[in-house]
DOTIKOL-450926 format. One line per field, with one value per residue (C-alpha): x, y, z; residue number from 1; residue in three letters; chain. Coordinates in pm, 1 decimal. Layout:
% DOTIKOL-450926
east c(X | ...);
north c(Y | ...);
up c(Z | ...);
num c(NUM | ...);
residuo c(ALA | ...);
cadena c(A | ...);
END
This chain:
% DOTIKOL-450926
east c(24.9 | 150.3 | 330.5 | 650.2 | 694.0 | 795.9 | 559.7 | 844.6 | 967.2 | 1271.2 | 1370.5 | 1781.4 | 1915.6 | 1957.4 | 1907.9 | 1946.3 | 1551.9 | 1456.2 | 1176.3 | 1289.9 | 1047.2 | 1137.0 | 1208.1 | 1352.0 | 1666.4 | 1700.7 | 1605.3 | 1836.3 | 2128.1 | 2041.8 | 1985.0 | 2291.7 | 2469.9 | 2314.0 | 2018.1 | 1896.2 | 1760.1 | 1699.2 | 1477.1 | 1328.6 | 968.6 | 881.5 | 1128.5 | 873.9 | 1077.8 | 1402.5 | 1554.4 | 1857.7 | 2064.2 | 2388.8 | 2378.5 | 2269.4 | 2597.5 | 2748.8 | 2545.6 | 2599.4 | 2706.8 | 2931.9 | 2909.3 | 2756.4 | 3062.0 | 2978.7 | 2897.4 | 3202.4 | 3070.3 | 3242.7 | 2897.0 | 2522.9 | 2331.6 | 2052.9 | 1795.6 | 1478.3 | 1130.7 | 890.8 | 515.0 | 475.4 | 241.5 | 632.1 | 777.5 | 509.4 | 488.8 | 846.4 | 865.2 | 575.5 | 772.3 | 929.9 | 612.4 | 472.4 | 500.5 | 364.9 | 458.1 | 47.2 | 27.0 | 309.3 | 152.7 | -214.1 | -52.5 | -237.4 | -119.4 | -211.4 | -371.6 | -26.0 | 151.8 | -59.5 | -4.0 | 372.9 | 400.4 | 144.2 | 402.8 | 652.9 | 426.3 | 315.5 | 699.8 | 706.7 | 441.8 | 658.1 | 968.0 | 1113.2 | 1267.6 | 1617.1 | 1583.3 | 1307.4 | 1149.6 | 768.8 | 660.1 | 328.6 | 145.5 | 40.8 | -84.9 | 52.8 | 398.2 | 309.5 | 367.9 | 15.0 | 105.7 | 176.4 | 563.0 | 947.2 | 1234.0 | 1497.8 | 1729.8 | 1985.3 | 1993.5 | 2195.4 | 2283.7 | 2590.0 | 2584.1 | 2837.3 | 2831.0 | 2819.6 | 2398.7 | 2329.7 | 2124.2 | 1932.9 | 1838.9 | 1750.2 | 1506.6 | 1367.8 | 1308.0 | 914.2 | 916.0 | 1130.3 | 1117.6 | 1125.5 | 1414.9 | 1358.9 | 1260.2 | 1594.9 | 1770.2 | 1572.7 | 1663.6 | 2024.5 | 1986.1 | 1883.0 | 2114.1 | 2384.7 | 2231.7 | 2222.9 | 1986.3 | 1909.0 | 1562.0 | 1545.6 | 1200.5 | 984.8 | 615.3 | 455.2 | 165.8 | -71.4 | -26.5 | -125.2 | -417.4 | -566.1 | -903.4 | -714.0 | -406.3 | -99.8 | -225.5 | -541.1 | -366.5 | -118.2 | -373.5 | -572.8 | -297.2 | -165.6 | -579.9 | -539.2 | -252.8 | -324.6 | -586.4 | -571.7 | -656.3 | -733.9 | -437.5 | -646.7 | -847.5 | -537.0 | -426.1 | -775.2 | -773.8 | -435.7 | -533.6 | -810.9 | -625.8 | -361.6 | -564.1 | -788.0 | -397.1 | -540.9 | -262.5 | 9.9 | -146.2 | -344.1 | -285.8 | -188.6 | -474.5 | -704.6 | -591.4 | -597.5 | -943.9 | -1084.9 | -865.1 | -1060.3 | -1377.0 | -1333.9 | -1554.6 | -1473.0 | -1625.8 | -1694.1 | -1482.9 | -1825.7 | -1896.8 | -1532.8 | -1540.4 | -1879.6 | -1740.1 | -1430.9 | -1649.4 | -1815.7 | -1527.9 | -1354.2 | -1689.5 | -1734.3 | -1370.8 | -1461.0 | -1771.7 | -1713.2 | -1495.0 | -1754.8 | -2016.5 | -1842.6 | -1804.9 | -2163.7 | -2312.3 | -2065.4 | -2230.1 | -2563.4 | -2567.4 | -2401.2 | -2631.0 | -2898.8 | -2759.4 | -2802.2 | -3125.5 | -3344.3 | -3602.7 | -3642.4 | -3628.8 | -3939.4 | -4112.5 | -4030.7 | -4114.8 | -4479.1 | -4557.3 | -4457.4 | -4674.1 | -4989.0 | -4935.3 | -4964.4 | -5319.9 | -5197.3 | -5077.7 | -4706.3 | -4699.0 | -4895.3 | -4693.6 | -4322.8 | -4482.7 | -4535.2 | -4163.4 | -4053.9 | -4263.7 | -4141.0 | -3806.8 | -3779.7 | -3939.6 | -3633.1 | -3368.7 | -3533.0 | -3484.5 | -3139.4 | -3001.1 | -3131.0 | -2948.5 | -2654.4 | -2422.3 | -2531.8 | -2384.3 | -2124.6 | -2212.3 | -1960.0 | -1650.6 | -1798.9 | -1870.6 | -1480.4 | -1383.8 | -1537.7 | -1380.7 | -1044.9 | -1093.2 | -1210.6 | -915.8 | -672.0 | -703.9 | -467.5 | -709.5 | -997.1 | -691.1 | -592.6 | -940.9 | -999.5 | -705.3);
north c(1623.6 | 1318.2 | 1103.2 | 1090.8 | 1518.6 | 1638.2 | 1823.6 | 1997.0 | 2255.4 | 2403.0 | 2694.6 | 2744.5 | 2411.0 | 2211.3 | 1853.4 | 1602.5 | 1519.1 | 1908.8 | 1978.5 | 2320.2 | 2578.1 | 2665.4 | 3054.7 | 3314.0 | 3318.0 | 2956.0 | 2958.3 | 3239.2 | 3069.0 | 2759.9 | 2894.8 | 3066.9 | 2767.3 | 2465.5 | 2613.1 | 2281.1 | 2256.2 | 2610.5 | 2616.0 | 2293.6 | 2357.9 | 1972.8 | 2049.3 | 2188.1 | 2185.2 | 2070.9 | 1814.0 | 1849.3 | 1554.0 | 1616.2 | 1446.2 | 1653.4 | 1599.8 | 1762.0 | 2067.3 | 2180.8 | 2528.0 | 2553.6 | 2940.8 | 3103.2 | 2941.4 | 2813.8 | 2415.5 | 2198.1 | 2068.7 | 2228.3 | 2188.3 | 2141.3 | 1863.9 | 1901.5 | 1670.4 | 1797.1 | 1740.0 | 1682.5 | 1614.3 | 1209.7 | 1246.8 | 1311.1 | 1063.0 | 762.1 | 903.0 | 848.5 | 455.4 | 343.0 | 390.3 | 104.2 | -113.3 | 38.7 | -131.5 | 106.0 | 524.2 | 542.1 | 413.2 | 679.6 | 961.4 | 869.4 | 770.1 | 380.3 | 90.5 | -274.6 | -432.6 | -652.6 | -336.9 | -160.3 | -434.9 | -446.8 | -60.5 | -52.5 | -265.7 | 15.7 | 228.6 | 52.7 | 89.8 | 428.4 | 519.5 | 324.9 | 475.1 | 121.5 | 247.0 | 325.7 | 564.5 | 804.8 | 898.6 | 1028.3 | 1359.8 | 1331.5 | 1621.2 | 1818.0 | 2185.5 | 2226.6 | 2200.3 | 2376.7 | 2055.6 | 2113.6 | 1772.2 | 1434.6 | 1434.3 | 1242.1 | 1334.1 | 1204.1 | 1036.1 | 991.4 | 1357.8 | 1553.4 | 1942.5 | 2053.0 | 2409.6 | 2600.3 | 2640.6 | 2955.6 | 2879.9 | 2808.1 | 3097.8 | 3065.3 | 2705.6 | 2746.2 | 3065.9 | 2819.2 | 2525.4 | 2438.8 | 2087.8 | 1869.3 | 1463.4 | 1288.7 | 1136.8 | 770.4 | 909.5 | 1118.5 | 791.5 | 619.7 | 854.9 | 797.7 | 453.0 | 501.4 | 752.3 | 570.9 | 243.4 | -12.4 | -220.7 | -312.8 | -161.0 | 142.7 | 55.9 | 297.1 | 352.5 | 253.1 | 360.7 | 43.3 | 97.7 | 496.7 | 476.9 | 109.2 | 212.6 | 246.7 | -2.6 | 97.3 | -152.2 | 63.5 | 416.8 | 285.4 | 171.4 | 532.6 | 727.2 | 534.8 | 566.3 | 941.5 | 926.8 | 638.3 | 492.3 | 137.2 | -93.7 | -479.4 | -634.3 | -830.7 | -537.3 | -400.3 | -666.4 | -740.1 | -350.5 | -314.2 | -628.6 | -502.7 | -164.5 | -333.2 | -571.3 | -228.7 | -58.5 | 228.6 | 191.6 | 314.9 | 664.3 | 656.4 | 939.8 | 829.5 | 956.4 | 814.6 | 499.8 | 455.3 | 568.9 | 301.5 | 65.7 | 195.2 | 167.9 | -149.5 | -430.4 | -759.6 | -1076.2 | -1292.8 | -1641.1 | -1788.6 | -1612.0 | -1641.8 | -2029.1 | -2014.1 | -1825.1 | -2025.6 | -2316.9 | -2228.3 | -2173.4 | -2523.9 | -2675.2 | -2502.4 | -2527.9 | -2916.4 | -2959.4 | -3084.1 | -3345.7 | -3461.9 | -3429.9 | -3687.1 | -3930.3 | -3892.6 | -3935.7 | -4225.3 | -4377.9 | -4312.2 | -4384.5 | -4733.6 | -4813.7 | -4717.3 | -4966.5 | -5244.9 | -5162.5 | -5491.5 | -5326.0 | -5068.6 | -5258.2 | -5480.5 | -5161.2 | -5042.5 | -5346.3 | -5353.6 | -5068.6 | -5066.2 | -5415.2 | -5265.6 | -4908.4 | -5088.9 | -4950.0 | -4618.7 | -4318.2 | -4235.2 | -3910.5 | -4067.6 | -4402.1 | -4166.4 | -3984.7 | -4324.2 | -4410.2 | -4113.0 | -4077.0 | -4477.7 | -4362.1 | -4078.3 | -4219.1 | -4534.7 | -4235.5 | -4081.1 | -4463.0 | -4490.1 | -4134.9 | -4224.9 | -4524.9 | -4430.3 | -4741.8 | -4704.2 | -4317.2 | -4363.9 | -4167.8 | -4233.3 | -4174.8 | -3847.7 | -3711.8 | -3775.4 | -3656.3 | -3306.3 | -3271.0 | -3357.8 | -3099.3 | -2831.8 | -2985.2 | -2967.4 | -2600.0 | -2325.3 | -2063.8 | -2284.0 | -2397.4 | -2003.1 | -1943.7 | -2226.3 | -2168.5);
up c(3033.1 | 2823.4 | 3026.3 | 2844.4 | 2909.4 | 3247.2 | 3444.0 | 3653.0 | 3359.1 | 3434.4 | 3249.7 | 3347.0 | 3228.7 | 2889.7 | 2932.7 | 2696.8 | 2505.6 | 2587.6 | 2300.8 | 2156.7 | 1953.1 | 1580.8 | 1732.6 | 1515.3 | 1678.0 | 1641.1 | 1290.1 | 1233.8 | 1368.4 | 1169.0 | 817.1 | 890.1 | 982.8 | 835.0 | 585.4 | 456.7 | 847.2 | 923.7 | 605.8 | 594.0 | 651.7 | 777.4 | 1068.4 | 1301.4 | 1658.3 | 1787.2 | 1997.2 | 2216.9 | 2185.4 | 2386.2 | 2706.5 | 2997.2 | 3213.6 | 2884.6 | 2919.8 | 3236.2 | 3337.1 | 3605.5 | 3745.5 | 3478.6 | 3220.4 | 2953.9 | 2954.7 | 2890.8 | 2525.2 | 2209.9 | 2084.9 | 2130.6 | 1902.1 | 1801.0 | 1585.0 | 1392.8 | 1467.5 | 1204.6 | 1189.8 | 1262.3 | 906.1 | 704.4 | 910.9 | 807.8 | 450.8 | 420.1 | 522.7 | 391.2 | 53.5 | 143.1 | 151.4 | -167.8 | -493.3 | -738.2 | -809.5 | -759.2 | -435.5 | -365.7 | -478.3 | -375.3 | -40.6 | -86.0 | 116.2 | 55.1 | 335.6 | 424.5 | 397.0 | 663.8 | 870.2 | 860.8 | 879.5 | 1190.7 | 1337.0 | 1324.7 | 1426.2 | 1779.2 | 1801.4 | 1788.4 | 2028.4 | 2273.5 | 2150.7 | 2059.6 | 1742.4 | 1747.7 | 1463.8 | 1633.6 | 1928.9 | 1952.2 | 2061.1 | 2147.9 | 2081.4 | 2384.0 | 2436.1 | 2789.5 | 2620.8 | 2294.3 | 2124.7 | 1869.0 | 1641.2 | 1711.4 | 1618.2 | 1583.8 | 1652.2 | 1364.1 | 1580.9 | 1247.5 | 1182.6 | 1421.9 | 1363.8 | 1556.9 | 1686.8 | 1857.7 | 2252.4 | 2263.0 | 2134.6 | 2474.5 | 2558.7 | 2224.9 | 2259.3 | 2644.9 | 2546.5 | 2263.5 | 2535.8 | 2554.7 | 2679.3 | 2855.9 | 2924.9 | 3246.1 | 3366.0 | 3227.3 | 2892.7 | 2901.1 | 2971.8 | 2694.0 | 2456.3 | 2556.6 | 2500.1 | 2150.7 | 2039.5 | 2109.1 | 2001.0 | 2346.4 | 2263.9 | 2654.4 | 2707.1 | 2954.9 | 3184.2 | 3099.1 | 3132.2 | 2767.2 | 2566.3 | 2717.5 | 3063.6 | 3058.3 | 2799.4 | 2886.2 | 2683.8 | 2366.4 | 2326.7 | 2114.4 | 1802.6 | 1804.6 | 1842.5 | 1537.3 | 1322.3 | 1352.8 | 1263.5 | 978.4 | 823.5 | 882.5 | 679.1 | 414.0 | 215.9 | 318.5 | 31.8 | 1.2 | -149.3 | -386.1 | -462.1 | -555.2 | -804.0 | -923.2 | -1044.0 | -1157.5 | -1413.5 | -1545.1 | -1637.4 | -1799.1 | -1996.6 | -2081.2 | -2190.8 | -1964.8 | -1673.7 | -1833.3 | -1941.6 | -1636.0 | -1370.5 | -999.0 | -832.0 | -1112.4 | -1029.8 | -715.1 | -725.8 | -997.9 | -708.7 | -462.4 | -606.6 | -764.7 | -651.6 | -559.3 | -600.2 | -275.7 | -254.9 | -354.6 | -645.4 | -786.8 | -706.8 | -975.9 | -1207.6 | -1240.0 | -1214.2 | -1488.2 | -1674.7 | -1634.4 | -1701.7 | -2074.3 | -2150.0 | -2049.6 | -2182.2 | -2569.4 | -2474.4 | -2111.5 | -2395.9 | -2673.8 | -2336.1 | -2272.3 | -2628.9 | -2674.9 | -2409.8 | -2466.4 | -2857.2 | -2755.6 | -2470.0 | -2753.0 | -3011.5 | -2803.1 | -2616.1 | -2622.3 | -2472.3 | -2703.8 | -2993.1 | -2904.2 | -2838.1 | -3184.9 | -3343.8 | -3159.3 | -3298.3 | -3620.2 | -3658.8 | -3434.9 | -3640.1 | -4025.8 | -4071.3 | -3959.7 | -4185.2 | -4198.8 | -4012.6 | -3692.6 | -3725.6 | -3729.2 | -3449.2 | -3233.7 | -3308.4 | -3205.6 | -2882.9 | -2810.5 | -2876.6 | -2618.4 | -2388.4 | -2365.7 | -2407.1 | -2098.8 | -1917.9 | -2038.3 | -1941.7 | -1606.8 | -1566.4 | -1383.8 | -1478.6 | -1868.6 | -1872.6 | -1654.1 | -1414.6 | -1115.1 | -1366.4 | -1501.2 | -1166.8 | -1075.2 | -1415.6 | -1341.7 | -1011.9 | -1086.1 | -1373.5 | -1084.0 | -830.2 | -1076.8 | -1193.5 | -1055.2 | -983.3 | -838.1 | -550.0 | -501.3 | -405.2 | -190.3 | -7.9);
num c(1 | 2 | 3 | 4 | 5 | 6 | 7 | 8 | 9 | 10 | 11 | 12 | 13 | 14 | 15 | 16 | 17 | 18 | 19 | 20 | 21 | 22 | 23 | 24 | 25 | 26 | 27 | 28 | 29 | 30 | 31 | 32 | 33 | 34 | 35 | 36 | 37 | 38 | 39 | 40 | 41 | 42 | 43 | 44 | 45 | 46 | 47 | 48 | 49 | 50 | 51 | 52 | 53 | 54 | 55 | 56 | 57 | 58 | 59 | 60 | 61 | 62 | 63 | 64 | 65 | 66 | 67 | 68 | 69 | 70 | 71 | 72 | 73 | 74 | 75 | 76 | 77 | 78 | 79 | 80 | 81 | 82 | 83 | 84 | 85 | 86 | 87 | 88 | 89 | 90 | 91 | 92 | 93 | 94 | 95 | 96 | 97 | 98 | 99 | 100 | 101 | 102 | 103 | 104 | 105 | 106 | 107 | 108 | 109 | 110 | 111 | 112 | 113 | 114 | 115 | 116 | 117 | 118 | 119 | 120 | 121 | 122 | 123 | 124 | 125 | 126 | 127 | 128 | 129 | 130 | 131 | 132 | 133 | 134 | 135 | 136 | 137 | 138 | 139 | 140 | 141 | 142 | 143 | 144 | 145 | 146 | 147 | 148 | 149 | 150 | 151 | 152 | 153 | 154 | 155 | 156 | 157 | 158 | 159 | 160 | 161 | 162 | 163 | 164 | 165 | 166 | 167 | 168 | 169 | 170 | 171 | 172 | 173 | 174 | 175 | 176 | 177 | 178 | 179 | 180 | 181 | 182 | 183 | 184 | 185 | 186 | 187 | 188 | 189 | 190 | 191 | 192 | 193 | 194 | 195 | 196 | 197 | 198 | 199 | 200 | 201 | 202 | 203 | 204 | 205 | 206 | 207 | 208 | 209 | 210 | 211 | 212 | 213 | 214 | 215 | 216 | 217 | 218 | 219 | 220 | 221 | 222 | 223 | 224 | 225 | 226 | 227 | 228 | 229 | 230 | 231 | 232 | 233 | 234 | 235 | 236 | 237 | 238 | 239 | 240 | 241 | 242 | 243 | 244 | 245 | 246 | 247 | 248 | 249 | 250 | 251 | 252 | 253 | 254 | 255 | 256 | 257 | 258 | 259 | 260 | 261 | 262 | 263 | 264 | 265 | 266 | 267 | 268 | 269 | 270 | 271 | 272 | 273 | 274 | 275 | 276 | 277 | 278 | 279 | 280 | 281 | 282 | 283 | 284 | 285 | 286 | 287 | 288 | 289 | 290 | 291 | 292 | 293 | 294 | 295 | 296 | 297 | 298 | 299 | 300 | 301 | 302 | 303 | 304 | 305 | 306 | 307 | 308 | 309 | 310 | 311 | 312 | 313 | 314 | 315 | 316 | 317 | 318 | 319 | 320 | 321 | 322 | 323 | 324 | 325 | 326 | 327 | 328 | 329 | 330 | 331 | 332 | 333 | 334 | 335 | 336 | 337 | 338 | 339 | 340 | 341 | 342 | 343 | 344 | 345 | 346 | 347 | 348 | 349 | 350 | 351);
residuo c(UNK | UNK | UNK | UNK | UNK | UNK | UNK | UNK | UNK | UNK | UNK | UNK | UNK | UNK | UNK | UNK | UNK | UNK | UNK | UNK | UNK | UNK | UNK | UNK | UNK | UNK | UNK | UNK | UNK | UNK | UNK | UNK | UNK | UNK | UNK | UNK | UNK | UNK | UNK | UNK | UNK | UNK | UNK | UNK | UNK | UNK | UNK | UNK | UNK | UNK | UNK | UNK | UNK | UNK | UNK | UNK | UNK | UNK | UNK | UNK | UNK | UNK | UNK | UNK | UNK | UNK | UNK | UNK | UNK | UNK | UNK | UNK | UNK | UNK | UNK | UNK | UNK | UNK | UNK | UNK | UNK | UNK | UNK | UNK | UNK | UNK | UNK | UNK | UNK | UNK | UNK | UNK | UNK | UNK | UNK | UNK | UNK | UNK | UNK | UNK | UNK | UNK | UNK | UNK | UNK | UNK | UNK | UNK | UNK | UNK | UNK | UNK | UNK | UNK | UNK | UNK | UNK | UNK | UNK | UNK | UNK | UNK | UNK | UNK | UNK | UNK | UNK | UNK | UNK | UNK | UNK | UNK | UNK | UNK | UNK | UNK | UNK | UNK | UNK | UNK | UNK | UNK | UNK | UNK | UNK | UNK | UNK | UNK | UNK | UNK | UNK | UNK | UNK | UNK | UNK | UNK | UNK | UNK | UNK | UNK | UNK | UNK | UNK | UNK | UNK | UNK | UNK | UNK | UNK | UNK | UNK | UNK | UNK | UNK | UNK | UNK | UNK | UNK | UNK | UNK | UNK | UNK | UNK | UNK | UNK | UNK | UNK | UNK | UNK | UNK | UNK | UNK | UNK | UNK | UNK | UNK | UNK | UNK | UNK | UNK | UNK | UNK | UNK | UNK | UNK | UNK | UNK | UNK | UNK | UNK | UNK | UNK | UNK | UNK | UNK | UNK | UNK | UNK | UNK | UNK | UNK | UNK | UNK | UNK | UNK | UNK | UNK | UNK | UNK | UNK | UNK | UNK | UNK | UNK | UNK | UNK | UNK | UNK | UNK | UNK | UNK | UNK | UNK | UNK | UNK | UNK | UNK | UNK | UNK | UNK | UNK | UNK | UNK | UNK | UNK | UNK | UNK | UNK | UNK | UNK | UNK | UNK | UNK | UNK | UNK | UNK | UNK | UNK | UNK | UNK | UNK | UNK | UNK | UNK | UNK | UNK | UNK | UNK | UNK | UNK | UNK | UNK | UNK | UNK | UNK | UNK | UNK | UNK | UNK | UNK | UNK | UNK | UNK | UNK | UNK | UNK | UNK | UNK | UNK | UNK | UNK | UNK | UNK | UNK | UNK | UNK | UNK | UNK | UNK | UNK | UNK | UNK | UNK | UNK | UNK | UNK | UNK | UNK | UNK | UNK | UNK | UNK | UNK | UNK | UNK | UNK | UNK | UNK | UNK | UNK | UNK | UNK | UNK | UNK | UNK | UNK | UNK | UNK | UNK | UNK | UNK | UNK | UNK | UNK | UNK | UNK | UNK | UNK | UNK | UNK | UNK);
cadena c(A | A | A | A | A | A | A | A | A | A | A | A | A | A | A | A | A | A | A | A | A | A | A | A | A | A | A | A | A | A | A | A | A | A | A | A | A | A | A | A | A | A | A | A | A | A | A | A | A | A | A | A | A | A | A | A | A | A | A | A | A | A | A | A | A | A | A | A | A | A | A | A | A | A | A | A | A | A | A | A | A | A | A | A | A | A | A | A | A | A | A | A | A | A | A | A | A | A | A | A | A | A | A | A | A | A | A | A | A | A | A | A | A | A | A | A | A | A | A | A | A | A | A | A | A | A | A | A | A | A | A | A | A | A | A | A | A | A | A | A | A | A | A | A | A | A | A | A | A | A | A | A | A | A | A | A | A | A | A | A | A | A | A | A | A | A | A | A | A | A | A | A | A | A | A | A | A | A | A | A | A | A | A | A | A | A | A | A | A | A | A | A | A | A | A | A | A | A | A | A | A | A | A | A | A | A | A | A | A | A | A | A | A | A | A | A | A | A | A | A | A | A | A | A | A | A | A | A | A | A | A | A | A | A | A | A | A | A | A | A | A | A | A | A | A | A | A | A | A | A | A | A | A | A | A | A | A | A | A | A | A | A | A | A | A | A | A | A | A | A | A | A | A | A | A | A | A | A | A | A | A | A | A | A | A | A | A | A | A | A | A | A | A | A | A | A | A | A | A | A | A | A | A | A | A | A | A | A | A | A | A | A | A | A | A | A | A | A | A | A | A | A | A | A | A | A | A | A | A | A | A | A | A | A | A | A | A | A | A | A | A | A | A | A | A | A | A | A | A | A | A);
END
């Protein structure tokens, strides 16, 4: 048995925290009564909420409360469902039930509270067969449905479950909002093998696709820039986001760098022929060569003696483009990395 529940059922008393079953008295009673609860499919048990020293019978009479609280139970699936709307950005990740990977983190959070029942708003039912409890499960500490003393007997015959004593008082605590923490036994110390972060992060993947956030803004980019997102179904969506692929830091640093370098490269190119065409001008060396063999090449034809030009000519262009002070080398080199420094998505990637 889960060690919230206690193992000593008793079957003649109401206590405060008692786990009741969705009988068809009870649900009579309540549609009758209060039929947005009594319907409400999602509220799959009760919780008795009164205090226990409230609910005692003194000789068979009936217990001194004008009425018994109760709060509904529903399946801890609804419960995550409804607050990870508050993490969501988009209707898709809504209806596909996608969380970004932040998200997941800061809604895991809430969830390692709830497995300790840290959460003033709920307390966690964890689902047990020796109490008939078949789901993992909260209690909606916000919600209470009032119903007339007189219910006793009905609620008692619908009992299942009941907590032990420090979980009664914790309850207590909660519903009335002291936020002192009653010592109670938590999820770490009964299941050591599987800690409360791991336990939190299992249910919240059996109940959401957990998505990169990058992936997630990487995909909804390229839909917009298609014009596909906005006549785009949910569930199409988030399955292109799903299935999107991204690049790794090094691959995006290339591409980028490739980028900056083409957008760059007219201008490093005018700096580089400027350079080259001046060093050229003024090349002693290569104007000796081309003088020796114009003078040695006279009793050649014109075709072999523009072919030894040429040939000289490369040769010295080769020299000079290897000359690193000529080109300019140093200055280039720190020209192209400022460029890469300097550019907003080359410093998101690095970071």
């Amino acid at each position: 048995m889960h060690y919230v529940y206690d193992d000593k059922f008793d079957g003649i008393t109401l206590m405060q925290g008692d786990v009741l079953n969705k009988t068809e008295e009870l649900t009579e009673i309540l549609t009758a009564n209060h039929p947005n609860f009594g319907s409400n499919l999602d509220n799959i048990l009760f919780m008795v909420l009164t205090q226990s020293c409230d609910l005692v019978r003194r000789d068979g009479a009936a217990p001194v409360c004008p009425c018994i609280a109760l709060s509904p139970v529903r399946p801890i699936e609804t419960i995550l469902v409804r607050e990870a709307t508050r993490f969501q950005e988009h209707a898709w990740q809504t209806d596909g039930r996608a969380l970004g990977k932040k998200s997941s983190d800061r809604l895991a959070q809430l969830v390692q509270r709830l497995l300790d029942n840290n959460e003033d708003s709920y307390f966690y039912l964890h689902a047990d067969a020796e109490c008939q409890i078949y789901e993992n499960c909260c209690a909606i500490l916000t919600l209470s449905i009032p119903l007339e003393a007189h219910c006793y007997e009905i609620c008692l015959k619908a009992k299942i479950a009941q907590l032990k004593e420090t979980f009664q008082a914790k309850l207590g605590a909660l519903i009335g909002k002291v936020y002192n923490r009653v010592g109670t036994v938590e999820w770490d110390t009964h299941f050591p093998g599987k800690n409360v972060r791991t336990a939190a992060s299992e249910l919240l993947k059996g109940v959401f696709t957990i998505l990169d956030d990058e992936r997630i803004k990487e995909g909804i980019d390229d839909l917009k820039a298609a014009g596909n997102y906005e006549n785009m179904k949910s569930l199409e969506i988030l399955k292109y986001v799903h299935d999107k692929q991204i690049a790794t830091r090094s691959q995006k640093f290339k591409n980028r760098a490739e980028k900056v370098l083409l957008d760059g490269f007219n201008e490093l190119s005018k700096v580089i022929k400027g350079h080259l065409k001046t060093a050229f001008k003024k090349d002693e060396v290569l104007k000796e060569k081309l003088t020796q063999t114009i003078v040695n090449g006279k009793e050649l034809g014109i075709s072999e003696l523009i072919n030894q030009v040429i040939n000289e000519a490369a040769w010295r262009i080769d020299d000079l483009a290897s000359d690193p002070g000529l080109l300019g080398r140093d200055a280039i080199v720190k020209t192209v990395l400022a460029a890469f420094m300097q550019d907003a998505v080359i410093k998101s990637i690095l970071k």
